[in-house]
LOKEMI-112252 format. One record per residue (C-alpha): residue in three letters; residue number from 1; x, y, z. Coordinates in steps of 0.02 Angstrom, whole numbers, padded with zeros to 5 digits. Each point is the difference from the previous one (the first is absolute). Layout:
<nodes>
  loba  rodren    east   north      up
   ALA     NUM       X       Y       Z
...
</nodes>
This chain:
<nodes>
  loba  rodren    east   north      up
   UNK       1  -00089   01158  -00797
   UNK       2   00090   00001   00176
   UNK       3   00181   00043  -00026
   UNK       4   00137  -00069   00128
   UNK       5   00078   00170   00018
   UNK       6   00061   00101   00183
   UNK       7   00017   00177   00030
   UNK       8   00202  -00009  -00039
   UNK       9  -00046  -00082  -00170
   UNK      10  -00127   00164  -00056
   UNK      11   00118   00102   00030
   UNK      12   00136  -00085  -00091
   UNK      13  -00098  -00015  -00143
   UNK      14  -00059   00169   00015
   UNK      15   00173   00058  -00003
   UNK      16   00063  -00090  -00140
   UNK      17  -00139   00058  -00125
   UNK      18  -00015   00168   00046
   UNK      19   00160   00050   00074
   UNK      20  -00048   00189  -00027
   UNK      21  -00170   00005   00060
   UNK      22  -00043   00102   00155
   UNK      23  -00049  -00122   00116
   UNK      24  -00052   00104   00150
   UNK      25  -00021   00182   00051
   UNK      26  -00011   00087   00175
   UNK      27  -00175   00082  -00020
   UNK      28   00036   00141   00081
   UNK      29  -00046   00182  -00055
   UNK      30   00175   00057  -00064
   UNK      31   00154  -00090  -00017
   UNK      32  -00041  -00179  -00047
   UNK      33   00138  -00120   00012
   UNK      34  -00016  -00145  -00134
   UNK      35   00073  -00167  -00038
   UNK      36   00014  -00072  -00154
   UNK      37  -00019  -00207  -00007
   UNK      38   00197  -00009  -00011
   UNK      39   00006   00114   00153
   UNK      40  -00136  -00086   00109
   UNK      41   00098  -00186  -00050
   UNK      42   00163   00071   00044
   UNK      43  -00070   00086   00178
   UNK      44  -00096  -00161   00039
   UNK      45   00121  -00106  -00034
   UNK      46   00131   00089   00124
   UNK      47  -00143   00032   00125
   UNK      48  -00035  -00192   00013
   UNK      49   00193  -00028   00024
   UNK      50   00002   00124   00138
   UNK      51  -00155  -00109   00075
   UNK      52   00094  -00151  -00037
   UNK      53   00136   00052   00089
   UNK      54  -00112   00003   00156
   UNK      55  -00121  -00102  -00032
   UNK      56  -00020  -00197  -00033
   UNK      57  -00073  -00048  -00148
   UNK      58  -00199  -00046   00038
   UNK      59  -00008   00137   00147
   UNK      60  -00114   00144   00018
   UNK      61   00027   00189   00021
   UNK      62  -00134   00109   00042
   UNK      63  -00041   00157  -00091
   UNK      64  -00084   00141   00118
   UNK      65  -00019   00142  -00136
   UNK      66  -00115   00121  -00109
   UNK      67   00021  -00014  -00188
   UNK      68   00197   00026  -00042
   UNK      69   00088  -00056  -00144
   UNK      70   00115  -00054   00116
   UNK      71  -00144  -00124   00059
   UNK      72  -00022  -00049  -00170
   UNK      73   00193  -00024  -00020
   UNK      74  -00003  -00113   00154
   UNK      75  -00150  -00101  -00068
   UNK      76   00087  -00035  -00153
   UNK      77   00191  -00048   00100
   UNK      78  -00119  -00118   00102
   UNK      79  -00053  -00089  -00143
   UNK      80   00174  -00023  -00070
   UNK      81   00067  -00048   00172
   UNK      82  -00125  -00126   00040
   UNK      83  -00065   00082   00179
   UNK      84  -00181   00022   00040
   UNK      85  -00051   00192  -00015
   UNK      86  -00106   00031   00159
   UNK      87  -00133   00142  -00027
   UNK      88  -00037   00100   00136
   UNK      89  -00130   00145  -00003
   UNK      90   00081   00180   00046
   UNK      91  -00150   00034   00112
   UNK      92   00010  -00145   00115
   UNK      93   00033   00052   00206
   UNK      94   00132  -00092   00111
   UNK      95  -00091  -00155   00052
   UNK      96  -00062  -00022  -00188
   UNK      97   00185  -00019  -00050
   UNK      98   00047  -00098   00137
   UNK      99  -00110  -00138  -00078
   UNK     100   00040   00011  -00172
   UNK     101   00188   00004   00034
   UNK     102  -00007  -00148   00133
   UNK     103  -00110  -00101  -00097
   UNK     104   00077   00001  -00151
   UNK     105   00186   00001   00097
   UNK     106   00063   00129  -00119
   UNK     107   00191  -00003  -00007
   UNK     108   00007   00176  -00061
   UNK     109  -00102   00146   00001
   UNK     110   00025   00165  -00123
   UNK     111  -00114   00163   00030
   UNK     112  -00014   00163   00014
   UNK     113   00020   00108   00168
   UNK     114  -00184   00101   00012
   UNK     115  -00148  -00042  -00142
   UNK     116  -00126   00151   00076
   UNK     117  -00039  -00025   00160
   UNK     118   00075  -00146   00018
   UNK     119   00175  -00001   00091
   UNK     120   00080  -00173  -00092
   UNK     121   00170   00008   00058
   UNK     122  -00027   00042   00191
   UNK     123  -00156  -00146  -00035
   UNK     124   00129  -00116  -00037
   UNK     125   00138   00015   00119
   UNK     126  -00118  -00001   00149
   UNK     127  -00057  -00167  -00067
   UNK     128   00150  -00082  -00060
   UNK     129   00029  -00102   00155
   UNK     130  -00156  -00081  -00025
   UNK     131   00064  -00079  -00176
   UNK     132   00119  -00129   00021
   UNK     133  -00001  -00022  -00177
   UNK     134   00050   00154  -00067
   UNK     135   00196   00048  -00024
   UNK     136   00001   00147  -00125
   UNK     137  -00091   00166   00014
   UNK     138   00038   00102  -00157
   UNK     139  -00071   00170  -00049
   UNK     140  -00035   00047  -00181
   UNK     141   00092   00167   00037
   UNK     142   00160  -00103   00010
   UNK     143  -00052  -00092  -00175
   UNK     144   00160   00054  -00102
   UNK     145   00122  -00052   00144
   UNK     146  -00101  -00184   00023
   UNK     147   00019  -00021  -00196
   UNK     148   00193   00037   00003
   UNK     149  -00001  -00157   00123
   UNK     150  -00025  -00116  -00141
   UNK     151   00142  -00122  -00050
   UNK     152   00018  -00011  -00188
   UNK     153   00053  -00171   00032
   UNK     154  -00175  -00053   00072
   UNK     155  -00086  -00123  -00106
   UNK     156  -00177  -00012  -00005
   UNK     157  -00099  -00126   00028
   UNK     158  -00131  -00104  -00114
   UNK     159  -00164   00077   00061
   UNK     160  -00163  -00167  -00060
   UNK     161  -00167   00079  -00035
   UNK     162  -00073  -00092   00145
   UNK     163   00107   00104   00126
   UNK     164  -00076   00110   00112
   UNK     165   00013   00181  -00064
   UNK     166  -00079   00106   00139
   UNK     167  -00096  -00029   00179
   UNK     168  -00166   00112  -00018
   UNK     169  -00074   00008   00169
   UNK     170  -00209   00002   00005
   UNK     171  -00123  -00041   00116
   UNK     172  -00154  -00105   00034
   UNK     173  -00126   00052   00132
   UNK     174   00055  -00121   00140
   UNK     175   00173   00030   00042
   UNK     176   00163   00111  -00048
   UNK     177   00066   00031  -00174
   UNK     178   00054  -00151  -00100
   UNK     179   00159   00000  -00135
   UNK     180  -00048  -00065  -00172
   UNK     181   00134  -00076  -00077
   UNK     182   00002   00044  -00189
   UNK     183   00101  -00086  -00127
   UNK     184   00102   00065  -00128
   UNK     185  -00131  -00102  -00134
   UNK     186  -00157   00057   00083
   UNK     187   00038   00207  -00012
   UNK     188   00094   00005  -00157
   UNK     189  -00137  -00088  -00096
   UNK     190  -00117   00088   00084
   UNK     191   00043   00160  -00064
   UNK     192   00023  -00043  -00147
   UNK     193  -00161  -00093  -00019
   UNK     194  -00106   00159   00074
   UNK     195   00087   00159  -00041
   UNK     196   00119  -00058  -00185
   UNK     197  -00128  -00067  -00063
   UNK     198  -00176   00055   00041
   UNK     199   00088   00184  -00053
   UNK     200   00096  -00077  -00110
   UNK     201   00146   00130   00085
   UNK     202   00129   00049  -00149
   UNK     203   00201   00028  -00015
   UNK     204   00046   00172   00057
   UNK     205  -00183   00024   00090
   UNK     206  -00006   00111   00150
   UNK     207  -00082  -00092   00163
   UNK     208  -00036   00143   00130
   UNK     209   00012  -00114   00171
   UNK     210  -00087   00086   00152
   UNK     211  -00054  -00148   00092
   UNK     212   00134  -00029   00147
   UNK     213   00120  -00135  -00031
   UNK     214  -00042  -00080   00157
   UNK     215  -00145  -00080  -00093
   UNK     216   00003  -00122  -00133
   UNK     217  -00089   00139  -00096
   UNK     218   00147   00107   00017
   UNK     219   00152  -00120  -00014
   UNK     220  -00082  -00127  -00111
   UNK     221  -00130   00081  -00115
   UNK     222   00090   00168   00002
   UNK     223   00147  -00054  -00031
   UNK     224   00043  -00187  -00065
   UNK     225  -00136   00063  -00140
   UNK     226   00110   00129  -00076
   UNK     227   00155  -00115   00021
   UNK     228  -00084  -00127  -00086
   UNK     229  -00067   00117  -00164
   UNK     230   00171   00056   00012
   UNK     231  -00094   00165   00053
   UNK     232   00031   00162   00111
   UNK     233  -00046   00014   00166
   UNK     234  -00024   00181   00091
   UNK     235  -00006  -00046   00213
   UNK     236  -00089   00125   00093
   UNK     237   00071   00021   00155
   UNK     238  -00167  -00001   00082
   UNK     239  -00189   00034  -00072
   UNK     240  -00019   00187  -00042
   UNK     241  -00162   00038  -00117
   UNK     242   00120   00160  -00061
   UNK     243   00137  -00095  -00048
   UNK     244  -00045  -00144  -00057
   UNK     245  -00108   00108  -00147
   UNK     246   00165   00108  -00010
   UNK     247   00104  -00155  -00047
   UNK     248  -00151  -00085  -00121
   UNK     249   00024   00165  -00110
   UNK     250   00202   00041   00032
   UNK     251   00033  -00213  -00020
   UNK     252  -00130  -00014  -00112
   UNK     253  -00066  -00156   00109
   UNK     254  -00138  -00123  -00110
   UNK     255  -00082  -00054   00149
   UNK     256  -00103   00063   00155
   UNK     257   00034  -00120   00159
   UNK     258  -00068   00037   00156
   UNK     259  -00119  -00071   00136
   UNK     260  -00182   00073   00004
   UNK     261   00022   00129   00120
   UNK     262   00149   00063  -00083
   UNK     263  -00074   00005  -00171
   UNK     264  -00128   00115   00090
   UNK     265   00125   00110   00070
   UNK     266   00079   00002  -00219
   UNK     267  -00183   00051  -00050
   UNK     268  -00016   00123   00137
   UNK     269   00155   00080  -00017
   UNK     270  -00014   00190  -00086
   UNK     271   00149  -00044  -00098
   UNK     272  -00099  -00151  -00082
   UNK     273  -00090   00095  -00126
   UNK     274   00154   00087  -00061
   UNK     275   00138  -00132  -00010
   UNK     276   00036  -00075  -00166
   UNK     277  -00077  -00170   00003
   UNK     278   00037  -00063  -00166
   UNK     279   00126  -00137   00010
   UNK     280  -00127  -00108   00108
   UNK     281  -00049  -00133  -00081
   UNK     282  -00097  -00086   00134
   UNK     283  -00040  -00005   00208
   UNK     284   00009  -00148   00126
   UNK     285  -00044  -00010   00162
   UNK     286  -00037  -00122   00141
   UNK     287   00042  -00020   00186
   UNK     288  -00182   00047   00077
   UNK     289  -00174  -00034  -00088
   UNK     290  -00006   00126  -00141
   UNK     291  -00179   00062  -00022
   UNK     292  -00069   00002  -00181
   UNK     293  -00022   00193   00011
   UNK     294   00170   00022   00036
   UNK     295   00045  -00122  -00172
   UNK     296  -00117   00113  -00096
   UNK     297   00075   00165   00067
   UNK     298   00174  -00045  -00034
   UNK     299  -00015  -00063  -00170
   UNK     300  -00144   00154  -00054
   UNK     301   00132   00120   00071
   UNK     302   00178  -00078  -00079
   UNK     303  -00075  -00074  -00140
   UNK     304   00059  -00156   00029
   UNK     305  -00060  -00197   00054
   UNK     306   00058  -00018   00187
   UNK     307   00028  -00187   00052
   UNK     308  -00035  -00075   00172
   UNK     309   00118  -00122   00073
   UNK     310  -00042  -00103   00159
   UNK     311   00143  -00040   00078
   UNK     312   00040  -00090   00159
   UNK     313   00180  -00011   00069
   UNK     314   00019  -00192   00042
   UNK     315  -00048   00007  -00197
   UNK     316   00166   00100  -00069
   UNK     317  -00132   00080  -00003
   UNK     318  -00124   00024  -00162
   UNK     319  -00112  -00147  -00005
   UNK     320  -00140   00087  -00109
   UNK     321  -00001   00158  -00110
   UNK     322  -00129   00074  -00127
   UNK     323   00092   00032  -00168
   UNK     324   00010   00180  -00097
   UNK     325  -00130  -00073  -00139
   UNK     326  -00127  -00062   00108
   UNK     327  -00172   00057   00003
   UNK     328  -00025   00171   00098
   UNK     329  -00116  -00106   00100
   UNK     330   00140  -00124   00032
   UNK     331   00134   00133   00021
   UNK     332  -00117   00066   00148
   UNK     333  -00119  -00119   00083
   UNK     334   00141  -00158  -00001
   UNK     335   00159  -00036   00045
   UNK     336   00045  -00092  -00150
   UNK     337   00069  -00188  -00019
   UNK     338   00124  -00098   00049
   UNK     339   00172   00027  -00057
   UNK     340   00073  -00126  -00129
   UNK     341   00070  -00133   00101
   UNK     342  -00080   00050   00145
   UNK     343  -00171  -00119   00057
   UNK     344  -00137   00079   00087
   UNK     345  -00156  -00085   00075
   UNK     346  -00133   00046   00119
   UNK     347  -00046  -00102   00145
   UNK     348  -00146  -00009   00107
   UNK     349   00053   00011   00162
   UNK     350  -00153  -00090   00078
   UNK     351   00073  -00171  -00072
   UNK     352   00164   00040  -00086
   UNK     353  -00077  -00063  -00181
   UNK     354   00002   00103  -00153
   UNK     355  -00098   00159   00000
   UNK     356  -00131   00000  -00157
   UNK     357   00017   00140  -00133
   UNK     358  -00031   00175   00087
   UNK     359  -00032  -00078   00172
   UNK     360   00109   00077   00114
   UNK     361   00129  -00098   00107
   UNK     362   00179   00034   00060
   UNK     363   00126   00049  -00137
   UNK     364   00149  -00171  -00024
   UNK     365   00164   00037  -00108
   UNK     366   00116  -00111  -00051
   UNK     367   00159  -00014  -00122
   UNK     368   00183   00094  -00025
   UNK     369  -00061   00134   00095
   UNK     370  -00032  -00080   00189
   UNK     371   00106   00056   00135
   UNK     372   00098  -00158   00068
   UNK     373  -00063   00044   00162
   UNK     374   00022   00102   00160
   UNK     375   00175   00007   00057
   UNK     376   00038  -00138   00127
   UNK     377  -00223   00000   00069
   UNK     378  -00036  -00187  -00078
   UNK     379  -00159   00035   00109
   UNK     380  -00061   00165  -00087
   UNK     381   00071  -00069  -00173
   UNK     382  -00093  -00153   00004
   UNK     383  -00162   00111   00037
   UNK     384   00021   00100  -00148
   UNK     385   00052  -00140  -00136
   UNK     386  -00068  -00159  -00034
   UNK     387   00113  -00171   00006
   UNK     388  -00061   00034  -00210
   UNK     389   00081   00186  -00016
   UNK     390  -00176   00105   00002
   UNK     391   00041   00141   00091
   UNK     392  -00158   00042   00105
   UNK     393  -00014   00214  -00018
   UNK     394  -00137   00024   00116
   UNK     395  -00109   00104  -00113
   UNK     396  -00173  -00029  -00065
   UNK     397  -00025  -00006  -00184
   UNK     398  -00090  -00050  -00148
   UNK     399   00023  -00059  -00157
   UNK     400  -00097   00005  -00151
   UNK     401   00002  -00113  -00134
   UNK     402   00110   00099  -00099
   UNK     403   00145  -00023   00154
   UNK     404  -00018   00211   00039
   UNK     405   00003  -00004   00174
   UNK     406  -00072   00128   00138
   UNK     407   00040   00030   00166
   UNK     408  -00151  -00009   00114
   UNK     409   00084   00013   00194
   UNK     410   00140  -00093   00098
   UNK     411   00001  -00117   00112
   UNK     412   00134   00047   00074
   UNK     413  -00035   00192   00101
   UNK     414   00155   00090  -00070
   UNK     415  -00028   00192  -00015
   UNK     416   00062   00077  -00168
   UNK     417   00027   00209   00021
   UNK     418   00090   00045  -00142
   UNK     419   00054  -00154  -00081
   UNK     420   00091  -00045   00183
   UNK     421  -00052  -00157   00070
   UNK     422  -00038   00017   00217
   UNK     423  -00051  -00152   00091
   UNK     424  -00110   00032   00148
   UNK     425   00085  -00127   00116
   UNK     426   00143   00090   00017
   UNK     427  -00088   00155   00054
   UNK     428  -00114  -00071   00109
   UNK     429   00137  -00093   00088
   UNK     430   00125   00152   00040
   UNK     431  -00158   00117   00040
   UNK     432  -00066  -00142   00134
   UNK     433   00162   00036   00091
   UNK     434  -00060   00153   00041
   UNK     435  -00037  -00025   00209
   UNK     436  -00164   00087  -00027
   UNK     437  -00054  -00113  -00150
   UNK     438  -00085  -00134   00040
   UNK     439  -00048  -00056  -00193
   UNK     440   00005   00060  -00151
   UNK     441  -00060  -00033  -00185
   UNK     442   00069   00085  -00144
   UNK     443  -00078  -00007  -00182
   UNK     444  -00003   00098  -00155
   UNK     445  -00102   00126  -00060
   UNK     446  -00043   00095  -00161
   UNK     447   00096   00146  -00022
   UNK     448  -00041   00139  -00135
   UNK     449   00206  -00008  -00049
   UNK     450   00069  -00131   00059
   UNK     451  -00112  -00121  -00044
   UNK     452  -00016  -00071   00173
   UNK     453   00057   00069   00166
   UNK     454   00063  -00099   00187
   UNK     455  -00153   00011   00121
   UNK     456   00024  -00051   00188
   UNK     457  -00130  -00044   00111
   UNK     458   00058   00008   00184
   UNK     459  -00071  -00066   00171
   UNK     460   00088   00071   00120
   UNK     461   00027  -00051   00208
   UNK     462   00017   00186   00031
   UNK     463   00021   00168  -00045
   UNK     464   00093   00010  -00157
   UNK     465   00004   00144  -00150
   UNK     466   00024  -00009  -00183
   UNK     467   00148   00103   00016
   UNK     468   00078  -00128   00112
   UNK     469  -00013  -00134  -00099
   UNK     470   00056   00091  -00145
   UNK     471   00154   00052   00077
   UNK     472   00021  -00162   00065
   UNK     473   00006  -00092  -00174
   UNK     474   00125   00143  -00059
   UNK     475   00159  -00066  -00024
   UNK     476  -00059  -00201   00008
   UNK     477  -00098   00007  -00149
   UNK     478   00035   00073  -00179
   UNK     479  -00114   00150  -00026
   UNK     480  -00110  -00069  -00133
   UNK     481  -00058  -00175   00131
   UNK     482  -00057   00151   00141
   UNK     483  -00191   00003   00005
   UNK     484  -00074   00175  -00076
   UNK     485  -00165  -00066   00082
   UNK     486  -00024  -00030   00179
   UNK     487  -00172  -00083   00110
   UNK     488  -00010  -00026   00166
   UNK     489  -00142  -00136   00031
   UNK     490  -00039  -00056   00140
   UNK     491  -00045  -00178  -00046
   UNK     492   00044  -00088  -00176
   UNK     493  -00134  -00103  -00107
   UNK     494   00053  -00176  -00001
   UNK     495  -00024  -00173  -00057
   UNK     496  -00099  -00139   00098
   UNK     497   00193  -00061   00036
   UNK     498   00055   00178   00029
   UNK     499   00076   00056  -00135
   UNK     500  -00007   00180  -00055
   UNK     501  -00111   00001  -00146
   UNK     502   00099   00157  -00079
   UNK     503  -00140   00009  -00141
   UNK     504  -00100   00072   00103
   UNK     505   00148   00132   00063
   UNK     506   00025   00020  -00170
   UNK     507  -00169   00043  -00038
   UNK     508  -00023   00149   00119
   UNK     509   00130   00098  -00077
   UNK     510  -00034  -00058  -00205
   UNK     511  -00032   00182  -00075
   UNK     512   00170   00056  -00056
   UNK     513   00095   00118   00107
   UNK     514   00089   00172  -00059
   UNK     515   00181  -00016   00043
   UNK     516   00151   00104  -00028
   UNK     517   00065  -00052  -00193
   UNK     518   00178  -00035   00063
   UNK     519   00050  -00041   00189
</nodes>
């Protein structure tokens, strides 16, 4: 059932039985470029002698992008070259890098100069001298002039399935981001165990990827998934509701992917109602709770079962998903069962023992799919897995006796807006810098979009404005980790040992609040 394969190997494969398959697309509006299978090998292949020519076999390179084939391309030359592919988000602010860069001591780095607002290049250079590490700085714009750098000569190395394949970097709520390691074994099985086979994904079949490829979602899911059935993926170059319908009917796509807020911003879209819908077969979706109305909605309005995945990085990352012949009730009230060769139990975390059927307790995973750990934090590692391999997730579940699972809270206070994980830590840390701060609490709220929304409760030592504190986060934070909802309080509930009980912050502001559908 679990197959010893790497990235290098599906694509191989993939190449060798269908040479002439389109492999990828640029999902743009016009003017798609497209590799076949032969053409993706034969790119990959010279892109990971390029690296190699660089880079040390077992090193990592950073990628600091939005969806590119070029991205892809470089995920793919990784694989063959036997570096670690470190994911960086295209949002995250100058002291955000810094970590992820220094912690994971990336040799090389390859991005893009400006992704919106955000000015990369000039980001990077006024940072370099605090990475050590880091020797090669390489823009995609110069792509074609790194890939003539290859040596034909280069041999490649033997890449094992128990390599590390990428350096995902997630949070808990008590200190900075962490790096999962993920193997070769855990994310290549993983996608095919969730994606191939629960949609039993065909030759030839058209895989419209939105998600960004930052995310397992987006570099696993979206696209080891379509390698795998020997399928077609179109990459979005970011999520537009417009043009992601545009290339479902001009691609003829047999899926609908997307977080819950964006498939609200698909069913809201005026151009919904008129775009030829036909080839989808089925929907999937995951990354935030997905409320049973929205199951219902989607699948009354496309005609078609929607699956939920729950997903956690440190996972690779599905760990349950409902399946397209469940129950309706199933399909929308649970998040399915374990995947095969994945275990799941739920533990009560009173006394650690075995949670009864439907008693809820903290969600365990164990199997192919575990992270090895955080990259070089033994501490933080040994907090999230067991000396046995369970991976603790930090969320609250139950199980029924059937093994369909729901989620019932976390643990752990992570925000999801939007399928994007914030961790209230690091916001509450960089806003009680502020000289007129003298604590803060963040939590998260409901949100009519979003799902949930950053709140920030502030006691100040003096005078000190909304505005200010706004503009002082701009620039240190990525956009989406800024609070949309600010209190000024005066004293904070606590604990008998002092703690902030942020229950009861939560509580004053849990009526959903109207905010702006894209910021």
């Amino acid at each position: 059932m679990i197959t010893e394969d790497t990235v290098g190997s599906l694509l191989r494969h993939a190449a060798e039985q269908a040479p002439s398959t389109v492999a990828l697309v640029e999902g743009t509006p016009t003017d798609r470029r497209r590799w076949r299978y032969s053409e993706l090998l034969a790119e990959s292949e010279q892109v990971a002698q390029a690296l190699l020519g660089r880079f040390a076999h077992g090193e990592r390179i950073a990628v600091w992008a939005n969806n590119l084939p070029e991205w892809t391309l470089l995920e793919m030359a990784a694989g063959l070259a036997g570096l670690t592919l470190v994911t960086v988000n295209p949002a995250l602010r100058e002291r955000e890098v810094v970590h992820v860069l220094r912690q994971s001591r990336s040799a090389g780095i390859f991005l893009i100069r400006q992704y919106r607002d955000n000015p990369m290049l000039e980001t990077l250079l006024a940072i370099r001298n605090e990475l050590p590490d880091l020797r090669e700085v390489l823009l995609f714009e110069d792509w074609k002039s790194f890939r003539e750098t290859a040596s034909p000569t280069q041999v490649l190395p033997t890449v094992h399935p128990d390599d590390p394949a990428q350096i995902q970097y997630t949070s808990g709520t008590t200190g900075a981001p962490k790096g999962a390691v993920l193997r070769h074994r855990g994310i290549t099985n993983n996608a095919r165990l969730s994606y191939v086979r629960a949609f039993d994904m065909q030759p030839g079949e058209v895989f419209i990827n939105t998600m960004p490829l930052f995310h397992t979602a987006g570099c696993v899911q979206g696209t080891l998934a379509p390698l795998i059935s020997l399928g077609t993926q179109v990459l979005l170059p970011g999520f537009d509701p417009a043009l992601h319908l545009h290339l479902i009917e001009s691609e003829r796509g047999a899926q609908l992917g997307a977080v819950p807020t964006m498939l609200l911003a698909i069913l809201g879209h005026p151009a919904f109602k008129t775009t030829d819908l036909s080839s989808v077969r089925y929907a999937v979706s995951g990354g935030a709770t997905v409320a049973p109305e929205l199951v219902r909605r989607v699948e009354a309005e496309l005609g078609v079962p929607l699956a939920i995945v729950y997903a956690q990085t440190e996972a690779s990352p599905v760990i349950t998903m409902t399946e397209l012949d469940d129950t309706p009730e199933d399909r929308s009230d649970t998040i399915g069962r374990p995947l095969p060769g994945a275990e799941v139990k739920i533990v009560r975390p009173s006394d650690g023992e075995l949670a009864a059927a439907d008693e809820v307790g903290e969600l365990w995973t164990r199997g192919y799919h575990v992270m090895a750990g955080y990259f070089e934090d033994p501490v933080q590692t040994a907090a999230a897995l067991g000396e046995d391999g369970w991976l603790r997730t930090g969320d609250l579940a139950s199980m029924d006796t059937r093994g369909y699972c729901r989620i019932e809270g976390r643990l752990k206070e992570v925000i999801i807006r939007g399928g994007e994980n914030i961790y209230p830590r690091e916001i509450e840390q960089l806003i009680a810098t502020h000289p007129s701060v003298a604590d803060v609490a963040v939590v998260g709220v409901p949100d009519d979009h979003w799902g949930e929304q950053v709140a920030a409760f502030v006691r100040p030592v003096g005078p000190v404005s909304i505005a200010e504190l706004e503009e002082f986060l701009h620039g240190r934070l990525a956009r989406h980790k800024v609070p949309k909802v600010w209190r000024v309080v005066e004293e904070f509930p606590t604990t008998a040992s002092g703690k902030i009980q942020k229950f009861a912050l939560r509580n004053q502001l849990d009526q959903p609040i109207a905010s702006p559908r894209f910021q």
